[in-house]
C-alpha positions as CSV (number, residue, x, y, z in Angstrom):
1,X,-16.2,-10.8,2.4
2,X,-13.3,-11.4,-0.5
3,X,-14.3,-12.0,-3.6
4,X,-12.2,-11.5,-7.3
5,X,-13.1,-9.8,-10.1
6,X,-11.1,-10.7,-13.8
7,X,-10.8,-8.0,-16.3
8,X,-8.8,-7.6,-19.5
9,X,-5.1,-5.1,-19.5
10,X,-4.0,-3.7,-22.6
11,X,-0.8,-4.8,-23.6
12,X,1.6,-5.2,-26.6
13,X,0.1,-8.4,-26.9
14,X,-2.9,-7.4,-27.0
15,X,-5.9,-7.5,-24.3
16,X,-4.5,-10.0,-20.9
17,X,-6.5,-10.8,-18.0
18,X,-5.6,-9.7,-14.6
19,X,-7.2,-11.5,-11.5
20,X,-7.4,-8.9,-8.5
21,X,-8.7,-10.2,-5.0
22,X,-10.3,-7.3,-2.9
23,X,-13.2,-7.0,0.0
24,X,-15.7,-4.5,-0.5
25,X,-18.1,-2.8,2.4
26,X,-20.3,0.6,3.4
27,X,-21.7,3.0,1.6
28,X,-21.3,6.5,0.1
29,X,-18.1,7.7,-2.3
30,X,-16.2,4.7,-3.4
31,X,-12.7,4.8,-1.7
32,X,-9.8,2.8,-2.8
33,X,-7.0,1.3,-0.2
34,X,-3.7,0.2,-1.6
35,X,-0.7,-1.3,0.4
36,X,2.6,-1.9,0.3
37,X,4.6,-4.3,-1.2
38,X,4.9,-7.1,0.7
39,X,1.7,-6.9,2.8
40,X,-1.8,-7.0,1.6
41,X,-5.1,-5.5,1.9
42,X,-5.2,-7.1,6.0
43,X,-3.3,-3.8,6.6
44,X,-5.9,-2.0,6.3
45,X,-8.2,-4.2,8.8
46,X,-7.3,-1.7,11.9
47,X,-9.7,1.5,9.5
48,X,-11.5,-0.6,7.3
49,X,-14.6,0.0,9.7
50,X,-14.2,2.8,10.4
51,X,-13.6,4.2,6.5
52,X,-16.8,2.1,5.8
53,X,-19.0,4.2,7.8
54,X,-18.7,6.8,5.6
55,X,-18.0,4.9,2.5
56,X,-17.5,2.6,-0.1
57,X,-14.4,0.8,0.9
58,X,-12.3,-1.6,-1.4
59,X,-9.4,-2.4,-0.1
60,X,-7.4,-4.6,-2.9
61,X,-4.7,-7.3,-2.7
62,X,-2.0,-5.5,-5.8
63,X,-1.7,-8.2,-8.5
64,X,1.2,-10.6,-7.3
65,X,0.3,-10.3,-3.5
66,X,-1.9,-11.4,-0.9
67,X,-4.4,-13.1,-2.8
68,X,-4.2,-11.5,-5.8
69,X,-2.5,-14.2,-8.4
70,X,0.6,-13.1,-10.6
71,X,0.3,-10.8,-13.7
72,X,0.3,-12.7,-17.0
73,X,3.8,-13.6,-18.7
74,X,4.8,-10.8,-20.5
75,X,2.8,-8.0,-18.1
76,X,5.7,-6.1,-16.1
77,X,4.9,-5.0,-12.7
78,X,5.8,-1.6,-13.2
79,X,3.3,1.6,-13.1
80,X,2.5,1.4,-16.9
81,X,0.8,-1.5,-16.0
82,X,-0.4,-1.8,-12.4
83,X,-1.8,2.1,-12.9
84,X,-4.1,1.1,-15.6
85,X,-4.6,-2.1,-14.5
86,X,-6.4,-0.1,-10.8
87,X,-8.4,1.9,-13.6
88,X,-9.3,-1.2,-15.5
89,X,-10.5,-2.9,-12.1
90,X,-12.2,0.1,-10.7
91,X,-14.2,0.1,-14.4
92,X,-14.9,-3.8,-13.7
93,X,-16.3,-3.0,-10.1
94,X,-18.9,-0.2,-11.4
95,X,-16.5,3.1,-9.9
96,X,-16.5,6.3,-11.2
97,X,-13.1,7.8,-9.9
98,X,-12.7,6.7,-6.4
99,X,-11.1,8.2,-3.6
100,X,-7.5,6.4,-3.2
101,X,-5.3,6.2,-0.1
102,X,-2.1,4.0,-0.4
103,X,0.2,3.3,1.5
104,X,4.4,2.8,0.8
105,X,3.9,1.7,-3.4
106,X,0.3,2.0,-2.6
107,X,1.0,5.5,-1.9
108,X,3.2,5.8,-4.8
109,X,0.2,4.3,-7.3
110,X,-2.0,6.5,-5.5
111,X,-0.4,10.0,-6.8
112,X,0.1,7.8,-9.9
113,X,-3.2,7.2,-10.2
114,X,-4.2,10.8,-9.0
115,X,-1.8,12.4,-11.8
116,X,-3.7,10.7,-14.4
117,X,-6.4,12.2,-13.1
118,X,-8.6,8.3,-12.3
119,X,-9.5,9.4,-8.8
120,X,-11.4,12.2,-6.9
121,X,-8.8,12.8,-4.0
122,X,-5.5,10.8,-2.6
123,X,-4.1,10.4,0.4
124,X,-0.8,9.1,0.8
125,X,1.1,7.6,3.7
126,X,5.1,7.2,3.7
127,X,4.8,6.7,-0.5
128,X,7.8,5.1,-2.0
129,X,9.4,7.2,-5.1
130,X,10.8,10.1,-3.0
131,X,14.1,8.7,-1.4
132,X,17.6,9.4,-2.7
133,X,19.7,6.7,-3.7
134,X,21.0,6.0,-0.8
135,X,17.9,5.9,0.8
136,X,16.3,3.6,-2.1
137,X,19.3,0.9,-1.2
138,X,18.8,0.9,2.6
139,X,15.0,0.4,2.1
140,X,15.6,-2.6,-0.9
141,X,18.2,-3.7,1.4
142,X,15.7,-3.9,4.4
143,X,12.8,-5.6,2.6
144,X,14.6,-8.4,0.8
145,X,15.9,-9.1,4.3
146,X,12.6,-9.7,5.8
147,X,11.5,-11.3,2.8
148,X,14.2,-13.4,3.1
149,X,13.7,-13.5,7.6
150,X,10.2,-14.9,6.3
151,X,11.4,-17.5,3.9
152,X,13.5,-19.3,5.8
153,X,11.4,-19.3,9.1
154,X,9.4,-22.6,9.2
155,X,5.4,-21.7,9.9
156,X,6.0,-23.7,13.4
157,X,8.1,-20.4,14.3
158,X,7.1,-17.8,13.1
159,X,3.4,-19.1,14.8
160,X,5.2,-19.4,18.1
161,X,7.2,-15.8,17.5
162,X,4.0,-14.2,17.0
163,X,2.2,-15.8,20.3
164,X,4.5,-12.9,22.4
165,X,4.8,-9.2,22.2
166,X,8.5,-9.6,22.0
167,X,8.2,-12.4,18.7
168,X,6.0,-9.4,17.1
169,X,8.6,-7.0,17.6
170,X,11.1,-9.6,15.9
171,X,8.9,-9.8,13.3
172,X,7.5,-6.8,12.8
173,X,9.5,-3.6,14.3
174,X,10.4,-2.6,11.0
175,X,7.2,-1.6,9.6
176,X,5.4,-0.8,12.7
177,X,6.6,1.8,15.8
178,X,3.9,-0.2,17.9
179,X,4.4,-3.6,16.6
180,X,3.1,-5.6,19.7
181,X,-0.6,-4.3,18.7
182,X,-0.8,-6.6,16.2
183,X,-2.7,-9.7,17.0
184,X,-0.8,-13.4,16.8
185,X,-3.0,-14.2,13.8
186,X,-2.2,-11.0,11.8
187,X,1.3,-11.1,12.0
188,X,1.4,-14.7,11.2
189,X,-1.0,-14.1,7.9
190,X,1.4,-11.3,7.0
191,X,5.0,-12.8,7.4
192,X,3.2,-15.6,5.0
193,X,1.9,-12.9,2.5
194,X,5.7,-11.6,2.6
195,X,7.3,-14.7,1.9
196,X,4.4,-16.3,-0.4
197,X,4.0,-12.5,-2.9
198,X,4.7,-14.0,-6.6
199,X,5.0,-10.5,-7.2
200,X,8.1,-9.1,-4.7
201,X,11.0,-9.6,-7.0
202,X,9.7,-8.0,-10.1
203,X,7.9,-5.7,-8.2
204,X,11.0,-4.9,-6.3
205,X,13.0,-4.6,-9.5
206,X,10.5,-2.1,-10.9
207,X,11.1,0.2,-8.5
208,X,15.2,0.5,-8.9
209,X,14.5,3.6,-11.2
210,X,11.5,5.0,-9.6
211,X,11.3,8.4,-8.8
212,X,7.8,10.7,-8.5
213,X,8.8,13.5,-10.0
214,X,5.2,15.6,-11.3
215,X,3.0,17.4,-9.4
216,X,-0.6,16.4,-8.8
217,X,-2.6,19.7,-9.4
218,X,-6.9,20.4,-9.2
219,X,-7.2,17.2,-6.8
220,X,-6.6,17.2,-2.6
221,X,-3.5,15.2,-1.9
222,X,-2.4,14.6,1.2
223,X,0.9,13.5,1.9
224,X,1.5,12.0,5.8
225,X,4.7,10.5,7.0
226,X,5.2,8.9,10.7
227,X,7.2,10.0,12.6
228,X,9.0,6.8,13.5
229,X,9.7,5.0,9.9
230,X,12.0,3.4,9.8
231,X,12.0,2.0,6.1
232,X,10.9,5.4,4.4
233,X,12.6,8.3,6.7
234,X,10.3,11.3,7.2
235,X,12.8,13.5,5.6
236,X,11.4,12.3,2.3
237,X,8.2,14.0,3.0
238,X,9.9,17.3,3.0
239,X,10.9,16.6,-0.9
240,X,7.2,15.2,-1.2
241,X,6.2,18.6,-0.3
242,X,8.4,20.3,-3.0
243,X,7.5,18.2,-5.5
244,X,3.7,18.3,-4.5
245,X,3.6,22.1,-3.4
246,X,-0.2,22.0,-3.3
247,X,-0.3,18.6,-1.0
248,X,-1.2,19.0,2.8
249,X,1.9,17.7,4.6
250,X,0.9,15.8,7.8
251,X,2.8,14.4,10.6
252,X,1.8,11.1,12.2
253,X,3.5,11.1,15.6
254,X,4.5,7.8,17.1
255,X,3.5,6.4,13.8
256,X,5.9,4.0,11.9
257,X,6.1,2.6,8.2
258,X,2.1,0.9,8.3
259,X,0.3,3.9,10.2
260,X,-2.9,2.2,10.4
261,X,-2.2,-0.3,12.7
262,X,0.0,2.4,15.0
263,X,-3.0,5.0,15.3
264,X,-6.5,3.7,13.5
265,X,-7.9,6.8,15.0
266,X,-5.3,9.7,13.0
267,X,-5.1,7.5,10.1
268,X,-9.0,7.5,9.4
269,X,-8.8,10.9,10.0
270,X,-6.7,12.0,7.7
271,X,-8.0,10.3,5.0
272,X,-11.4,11.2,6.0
273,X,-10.3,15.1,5.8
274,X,-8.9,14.2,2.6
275,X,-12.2,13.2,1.3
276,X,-14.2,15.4,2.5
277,X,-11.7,18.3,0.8
């Protein structure tokens, strides 16, 4: 069940309220799912069960997407605030450093939020912050155009594009190696989350300078990468390694950009392992 939880942001301005919309179920260790920009906490659906049998899951909309209204005027949505804004809310919800696993910018707020030490373990797939620039521009260069693919497609299309296995490749190859898994209804909620986030631009524009740089020492990390993304190439989980030389480096074979809807099974399984470490 979705609900929302309010809770107040430090800022120069003083305390602001952020509005984060999340769904909560199991039992056990409280573990936090992040996604990507763009997409929202639906792409998790595939392992949300399955985490939930063995723990506390809350899988969160990121302020500016999916349900999740925007950040106040005057909050950027950079990691100086989202970061402490994922403490804040896990302080609202009654959790004492949760596991995280993020994927894409989850991933990157993930080791963020690992590095500052608010979390008991992190498992990141494909995070963003470890691309050249080259490899930055091609991936900002491929999301605005499906941001902009989802704008401009009336609801009457994309509903019909996603009734086929051929309209969910249109839609969704990108992101997905398997994209034909998806059902109608998710990929139609989804290409709406794209083109309705408040949040993409600024979001977007945050990341221009991004680059994860520390290691994230004393805490399991695991880095995973599929082997068929096509937004965040795998090479850049070979510098993830470097940077992270303590992180478990994991392939996810005939994986792309989202693994959880490619392989549910080796995606709760990695995380699980992560936990459990």
């Amino acid at each position: 069940m979705a609900a929302q939880v309010t809770f107040g942001v430090a800022s120069n301005g003083g305390p602001r309220e952020v509005t984060i919309s999340y769904e909560r179920a199991g039992a056990g260790e409280p573990l936090l799912l992040l996604h990507g920009i763009g997409h929202h906490r639906q792409a998790w659906d595939p392992v949300f069960e399955i985490l939930a049998a063995e723990h506390d899951v809350i899988a969160v909309d990121l302020p500016g997407f999916g349900r999740s209204p925007a950040l106040p005027e005057g909050l950027a949505y950079g990691l100086g605030t989202v970061v402490p804004a994922l403490g804040a809310l896990c302080e609202a919800l009654g959790i004492d450093r949760p596991h995280v696993a993020g994927n894409s910018l989850g991933g990157l707020l993930a080791l963020e939020l690992g590095r500052e030490k608010l979390v008991r373990s992190v498992t990141a797939l494909s995070p963003a912050g470890f691309w050249t620039p080259a490899e930055r521009r091609y991936a900002f260069s491929t999301l605005l155009a499906m941001r902009q693919g989802a704008r401009v497609l009336p609801l009457s299309a994309i509903e019909r594009l996603s009734g086929s296995a051929v309209g969910r490749t249109a839609l969704t190859s990108t992101i997905y190696h398997r994209p034909w898994r998806r059902s109608p209804e998710a990929v139609v909620a989804e290409t709406l989350a794209l083109r309705d986030a408040t949040g993409f631009g600024e979001t977007l524009a945050a990341g221009r300078d991004v680059l994860f740089k520390d290691d994230v020492p004393d805490l399991p990390v695991t880095v995973a990468w599929g082997t068929h993304d096509r937004l965040l190439l795998r090479r850049q989980g070979i510098r993830a390694k470097h940077t992270l030389p303590g992180a478990r480096l994991i392939r996810l074979p005939g994986c792309g950009h989202v693994p959880m809807n490619d392989d549910p099974a080796l995606v709760s399984r990695v995380i699980l392992d992560t936990c459990r470490r």
